[in-house]
C-alpha positions in Angstrom: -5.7 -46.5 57.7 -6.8 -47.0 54.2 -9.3 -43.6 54.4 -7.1 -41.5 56.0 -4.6 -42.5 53.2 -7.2 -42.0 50.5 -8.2 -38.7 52.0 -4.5 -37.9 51.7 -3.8 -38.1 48.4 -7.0 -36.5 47.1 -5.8 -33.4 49.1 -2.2 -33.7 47.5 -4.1 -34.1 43.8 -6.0 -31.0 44.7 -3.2 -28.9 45.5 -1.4 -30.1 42.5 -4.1 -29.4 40.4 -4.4 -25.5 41.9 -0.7 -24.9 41.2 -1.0 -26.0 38.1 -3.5 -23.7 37.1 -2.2 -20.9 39.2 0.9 -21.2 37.3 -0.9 -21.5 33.5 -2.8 -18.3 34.3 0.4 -16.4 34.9 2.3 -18.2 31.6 -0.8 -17.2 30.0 -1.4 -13.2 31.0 2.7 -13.0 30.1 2.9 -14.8 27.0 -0.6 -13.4 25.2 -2.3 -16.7 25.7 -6.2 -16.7 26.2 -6.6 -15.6 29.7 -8.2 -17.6 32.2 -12.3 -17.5 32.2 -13.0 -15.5 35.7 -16.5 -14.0 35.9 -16.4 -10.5 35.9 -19.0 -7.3 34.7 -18.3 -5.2 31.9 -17.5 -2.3 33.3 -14.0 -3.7 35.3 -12.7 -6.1 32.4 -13.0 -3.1 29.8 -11.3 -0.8 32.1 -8.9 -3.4 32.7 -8.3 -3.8 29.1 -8.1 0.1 28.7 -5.3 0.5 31.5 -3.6 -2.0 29.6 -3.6 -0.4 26.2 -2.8 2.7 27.6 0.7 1.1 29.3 2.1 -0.1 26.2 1.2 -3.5 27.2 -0.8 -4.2 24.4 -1.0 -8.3 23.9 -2.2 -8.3 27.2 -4.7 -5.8 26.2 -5.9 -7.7 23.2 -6.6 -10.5 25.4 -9.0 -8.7 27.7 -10.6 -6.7 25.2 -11.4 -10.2 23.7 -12.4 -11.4 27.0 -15.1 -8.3 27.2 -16.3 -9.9 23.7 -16.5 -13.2 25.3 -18.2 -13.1 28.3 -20.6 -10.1 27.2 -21.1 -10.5 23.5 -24.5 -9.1 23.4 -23.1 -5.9 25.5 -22.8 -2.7 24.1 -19.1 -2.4 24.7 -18.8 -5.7 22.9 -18.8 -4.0 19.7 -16.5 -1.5 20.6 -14.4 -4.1 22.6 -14.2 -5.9 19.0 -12.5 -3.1 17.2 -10.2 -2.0 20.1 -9.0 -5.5 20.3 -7.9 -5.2 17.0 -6.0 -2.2 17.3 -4.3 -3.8 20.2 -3.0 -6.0 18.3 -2.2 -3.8 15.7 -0.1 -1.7 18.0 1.9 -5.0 18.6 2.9 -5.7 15.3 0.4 -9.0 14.9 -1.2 -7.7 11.5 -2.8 -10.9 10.9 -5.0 -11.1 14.0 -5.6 -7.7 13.6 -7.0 -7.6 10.2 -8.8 -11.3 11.3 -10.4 -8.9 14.4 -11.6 -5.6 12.1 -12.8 -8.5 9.3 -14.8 -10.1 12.2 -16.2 -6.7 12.9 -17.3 -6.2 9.8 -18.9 -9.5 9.1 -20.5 -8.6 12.3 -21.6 -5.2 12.2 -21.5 -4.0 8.6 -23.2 -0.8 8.7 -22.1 0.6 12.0 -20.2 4.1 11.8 -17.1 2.4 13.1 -16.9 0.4 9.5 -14.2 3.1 8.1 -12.1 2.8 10.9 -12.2 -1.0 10.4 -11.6 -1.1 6.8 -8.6 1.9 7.6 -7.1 -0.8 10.2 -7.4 -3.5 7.7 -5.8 -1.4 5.1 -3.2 -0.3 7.7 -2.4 -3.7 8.8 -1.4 -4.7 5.2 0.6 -1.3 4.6 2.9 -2.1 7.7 3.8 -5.2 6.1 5.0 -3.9 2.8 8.5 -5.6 2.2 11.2 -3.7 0.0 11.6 -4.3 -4.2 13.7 -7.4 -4.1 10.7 -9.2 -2.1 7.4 -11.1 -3.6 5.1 -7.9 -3.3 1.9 -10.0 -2.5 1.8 -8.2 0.6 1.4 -4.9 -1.3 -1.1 -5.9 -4.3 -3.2 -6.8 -0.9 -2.5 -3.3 0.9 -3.4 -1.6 -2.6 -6.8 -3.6 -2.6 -7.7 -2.6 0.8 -6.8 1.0 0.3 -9.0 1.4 -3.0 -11.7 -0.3 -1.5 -11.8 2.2 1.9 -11.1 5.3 -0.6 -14.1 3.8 -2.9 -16.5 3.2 0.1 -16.1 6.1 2.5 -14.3 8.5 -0.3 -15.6 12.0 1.9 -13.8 10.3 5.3 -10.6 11.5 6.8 -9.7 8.1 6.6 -10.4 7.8 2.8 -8.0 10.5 2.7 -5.0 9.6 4.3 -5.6 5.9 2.2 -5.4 8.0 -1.1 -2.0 9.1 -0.1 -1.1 5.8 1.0 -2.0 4.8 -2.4 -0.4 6.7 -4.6 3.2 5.3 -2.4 2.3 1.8 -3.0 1.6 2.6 -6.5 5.3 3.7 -6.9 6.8 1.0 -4.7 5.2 -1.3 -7.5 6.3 0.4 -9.9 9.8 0.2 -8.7 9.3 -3.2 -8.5 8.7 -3.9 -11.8 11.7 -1.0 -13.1 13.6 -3.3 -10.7 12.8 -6.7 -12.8 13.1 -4.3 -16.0 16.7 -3.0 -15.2 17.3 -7.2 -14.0 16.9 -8.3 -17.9 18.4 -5.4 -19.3 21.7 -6.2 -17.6 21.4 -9.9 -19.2 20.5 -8.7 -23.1 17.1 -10.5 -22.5 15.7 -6.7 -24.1 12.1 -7.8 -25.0 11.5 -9.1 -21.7 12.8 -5.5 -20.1 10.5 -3.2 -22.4 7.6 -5.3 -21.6 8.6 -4.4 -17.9 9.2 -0.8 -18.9 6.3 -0.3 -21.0 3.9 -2.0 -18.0 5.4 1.3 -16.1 4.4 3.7 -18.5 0.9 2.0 -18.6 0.1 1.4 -15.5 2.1 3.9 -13.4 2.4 6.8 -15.2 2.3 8.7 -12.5 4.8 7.7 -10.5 8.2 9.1 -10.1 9.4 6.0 -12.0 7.7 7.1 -15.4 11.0 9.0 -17.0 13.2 6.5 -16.1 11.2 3.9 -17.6 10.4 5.6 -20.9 14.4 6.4 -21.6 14.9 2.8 -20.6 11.9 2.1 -23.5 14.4 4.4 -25.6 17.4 2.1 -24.7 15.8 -1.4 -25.1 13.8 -0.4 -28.6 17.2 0.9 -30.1 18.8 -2.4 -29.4 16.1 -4.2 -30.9 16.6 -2.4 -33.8 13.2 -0.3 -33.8 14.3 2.9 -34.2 11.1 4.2 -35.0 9.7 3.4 -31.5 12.7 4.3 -29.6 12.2 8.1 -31.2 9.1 7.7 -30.2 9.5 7.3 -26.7 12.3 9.8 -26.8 9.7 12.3 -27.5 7.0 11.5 -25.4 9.8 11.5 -22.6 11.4 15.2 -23.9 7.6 16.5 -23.9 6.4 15.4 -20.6 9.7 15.6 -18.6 12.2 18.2 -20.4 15.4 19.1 -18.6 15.8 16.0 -16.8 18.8 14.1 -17.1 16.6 10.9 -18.5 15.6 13.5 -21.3 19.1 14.0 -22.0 20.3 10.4 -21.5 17.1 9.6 -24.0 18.4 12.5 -26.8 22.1 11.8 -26.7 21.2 8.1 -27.3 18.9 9.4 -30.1 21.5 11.8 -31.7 24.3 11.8 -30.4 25.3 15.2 -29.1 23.4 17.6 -26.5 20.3 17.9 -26.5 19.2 21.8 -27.2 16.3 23.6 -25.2 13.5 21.8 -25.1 10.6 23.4 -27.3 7.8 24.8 -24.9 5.0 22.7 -25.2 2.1 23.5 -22.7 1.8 20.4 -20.8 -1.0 18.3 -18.7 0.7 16.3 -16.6 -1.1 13.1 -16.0 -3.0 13.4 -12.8 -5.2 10.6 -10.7 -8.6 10.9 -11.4 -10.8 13.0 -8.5 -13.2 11.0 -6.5 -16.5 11.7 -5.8 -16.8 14.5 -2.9 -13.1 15.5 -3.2 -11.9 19.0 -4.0 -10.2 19.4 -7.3 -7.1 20.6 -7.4 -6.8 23.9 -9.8 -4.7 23.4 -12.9 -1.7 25.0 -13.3 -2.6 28.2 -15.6 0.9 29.9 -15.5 2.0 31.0 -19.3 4.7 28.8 -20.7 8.4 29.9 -20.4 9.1 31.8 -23.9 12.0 29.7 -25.6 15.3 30.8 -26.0 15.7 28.6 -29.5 12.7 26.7 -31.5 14.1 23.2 -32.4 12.1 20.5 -31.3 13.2 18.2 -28.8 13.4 15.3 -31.7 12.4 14.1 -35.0 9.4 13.1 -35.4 7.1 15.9 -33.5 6.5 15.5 -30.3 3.1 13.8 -29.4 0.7 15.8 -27.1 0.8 14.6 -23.3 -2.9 13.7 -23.0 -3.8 12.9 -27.1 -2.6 9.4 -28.1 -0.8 8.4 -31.0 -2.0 6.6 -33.4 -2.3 3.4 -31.3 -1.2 4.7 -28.2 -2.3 3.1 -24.9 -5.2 6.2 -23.9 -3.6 7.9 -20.5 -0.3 7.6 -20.9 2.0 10.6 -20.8 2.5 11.2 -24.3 0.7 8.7 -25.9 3.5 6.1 -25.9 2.4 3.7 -29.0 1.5 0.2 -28.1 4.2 -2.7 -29.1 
């Protein structure tokens, strides 16, 4: 009686123990979890993963990808696996294991022509996660970095490419950030604070779509710290660069008080980012200037050339705005 009971319960134990795992390799395929180790050649678990990526169902996919890595890491498709994983999980919105995946890669395999794609994903992955101007912007200091260095190693790449337009967005995103912060002191009278803020713009971003407004806003914040001299300044680096815009006008009234006349044509060089190596430069704009309807200059003093600094300008800046 005692062995037939014995024999009993190790048959109950068994079958416990098989719906148990039964049941933890179904949580597992449905929840993303690391799937259950079952033998199987390369050839089925990659087309596996494959079928999966290509129905949407892509943390499932990730998994067996990984899997393919796993159980055939010296395999050819292992490398390939390793990437494709990482896009999986790209396409399902978990940026950090996808930028851990193409890092792997990397560390792996860093010469292998697949290397732009993984720096691109890397880059990518960080891009996604860019938050809007009210937010910490670590995110996009780190998607920045990762686009320079794709554009700086792989510059003649169609990846490079699409990363240099990339770049110059994130570029203005910080720069409204720190217009954002600017405008933030401004509204308190805390005016040194703001044309730091402003003047980090017009040095660092000039060529953003946040440079005029951030050179009137110099203009503002100089004339209420009593520093005439540099607001006119700024006025005219602003009427020179960006004439017949309403910051020009904003910047003139506040400089003189009445409406501003035509602006005096001044052929200008807009500041432009710097080619890389490989790249096709753009041509520059040769078109005559528009002949002037009146001569008075924008404002007193003269205007300062768009690519000359001033005496103590910060080199690169539009205008030559003069360093505090």
């Amino acid at each position: 009686m005692r062995t037939v009971s014995t024999r009993a319960s190790a048959l109950i134990l068994v079958a416990l123990a098989g719906v148990g795992l039964s049941a933890c390799a179904r949580g597992g395929a449905g929840a993303g979890r690391d799937l259950p180790y079952v033998a199987r050649d390369v050839g089925t678990l990659y087309s596996a993963a494959k079928s999966r990526l290509d129905r949407h169902q892509y943390k499932v996919a990730a998994a067996l990808f990984d899997e393919v890595e796993r159980q055939h890491p010296y395999s050819v498709w292992a490398r390939r696996a390793q990437l494709m994983g990482a896009f999986s999980y790209y396409l399902d919105a978990d940026y950090t294991k996808a930028i851990a995946g193409a890092q792997r890669f990397l560390s792996v395999h860093p010469g292998n022509r697949d290397a732009p794609y993984a720096y691109y994903l890397i880059a990518l992955s960080y891009y996604e996660q860019i938050s809007d101007v009210t937010r910490d912007q670590k995110i996009t200091m780190q998607a920045m970095d990762a686009l320079g260095e794709l554009s700086r190693r792989y510059p003649n790449t169609s990846y490079a490419a699409d990363a240099r337009l990339k770049l110059d967005l994130v570029r203005d995103h910080l720069a409204g950030k720190e217009m954002e912060i600017g405008r933030f002191y401004q509204q308190r009278g805390q005016w040194l604070a703001a044309s730091m803020r402003f003047r980090s713009v017009i040095d660092q971003y000039q060529t953003t779509t946040h440079a005029p407004e951030a050179l009137m806003r110099l203009t503002e914040t100089y004339l209420a710290l009593g520093v005439p001299v540099e607001a006119k300044k700024s006025a005219a680096v602003l009427g020179v660069n960006y004439p017949g815009t309403d910051w020009y006008k904003r910047a003139y009234d506040l400089i003189n008080d009445k409406s501003p006349p035509p602006p005096k044509p001044i052929p200008v060089t807009y500041a432009k980012p710097k080619p890389l190596t490989g790249e096709v430069k753009l041509e520059e704009d040769n078109e005559p200037p528009v002949q002037p309807t009146t001569t008075p200059p924008p404002v007193t003093p003269s205007p300062v050339g768009p690519t000359t600094g001033a005496s103590g300008g910060s080199p690169g800046a539009p205008g030559g705005v003069p360093n505090n």
